[in-house]
C-alpha positions, 0 to 999 in steps of 0.5 A, spaced: 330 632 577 329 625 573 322 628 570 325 634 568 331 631 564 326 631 558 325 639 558 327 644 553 332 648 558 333 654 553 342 654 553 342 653 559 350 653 561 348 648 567 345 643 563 349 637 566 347 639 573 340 635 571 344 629 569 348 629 575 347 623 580 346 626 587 343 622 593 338 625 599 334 632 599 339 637 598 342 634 591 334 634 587 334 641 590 340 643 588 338 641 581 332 643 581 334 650 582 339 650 577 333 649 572 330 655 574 336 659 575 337 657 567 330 661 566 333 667 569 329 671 575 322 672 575 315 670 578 312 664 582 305 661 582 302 664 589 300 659 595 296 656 595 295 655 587 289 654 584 289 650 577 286 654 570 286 653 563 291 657 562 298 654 561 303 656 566 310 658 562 316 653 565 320 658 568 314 661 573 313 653 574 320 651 576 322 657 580 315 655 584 317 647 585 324 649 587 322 655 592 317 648 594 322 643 595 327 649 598 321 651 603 321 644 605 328 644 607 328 650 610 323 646 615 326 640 615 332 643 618 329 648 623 325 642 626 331 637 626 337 642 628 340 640 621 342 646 617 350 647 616 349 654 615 345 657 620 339 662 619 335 658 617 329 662 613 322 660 615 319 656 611 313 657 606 307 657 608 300 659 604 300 667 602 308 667 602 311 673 598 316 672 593 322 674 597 320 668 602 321 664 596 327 667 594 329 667 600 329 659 601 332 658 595 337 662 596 338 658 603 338 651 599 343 653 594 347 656 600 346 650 604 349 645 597 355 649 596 357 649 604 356 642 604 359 641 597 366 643 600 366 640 606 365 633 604 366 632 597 364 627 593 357 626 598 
């Protein structure tokens, strides 16, 4: 999240998520996401991408890094037994649908909020 302090997030409601202090991986990927939230819904950059000329609007770019980091917990949690919630989703692998992408995020976001009521403050 500290890289993308500098963006334009465009009236973004949830801007002071960016600015939070937050330690582990489920507080960057919280922020992340609510980055992208604030560029509404959309598409992702497929898997594996491929670098070009064209420029990549933000929007595509942030959902497609917090559904990466978001895959990333998703994995993370299947293999060490972590998940707070259960159902964990697959995590992304190359060729992944964009429902598998909304479908981490979606997990992250889940996972965030479960852990933010039961231990405040962490």
């Amino acid at each position: 999240a500290v890289v993308l302090l500098g963006e334009d997030l465009g009236g973004c409601e949830h801007r002071g998520l960016a600015t939070g202090v937050d330690h582990g991986e489920h507080g960057a990927q919280s922020h992340l996401d609510a980055l992208a939230l604030c560029h509404g819904h959309g598409s992702y950059l497929p898997r594996p991408y491929q670098e070009t000329s064209t420029p990549v609007p933000t929007a595509v770019e942030l959902r497609t890094d917090a559904s990466d980091v978001a895959g990333e917990l998703a994995r993370h949690d299947r293999q060490y037994g972590t998940s707070t919630t259960g159902g964990v989703p697959a995590s992304l692998e190359d060729g992944c649908t964009h429902s598998d992408r909304d479908a981490v995020r979606a997990y992250a976001r889940r996972e965030w909020i479960t852990r933010q009521e039961r231990w405040p403050g962490i």
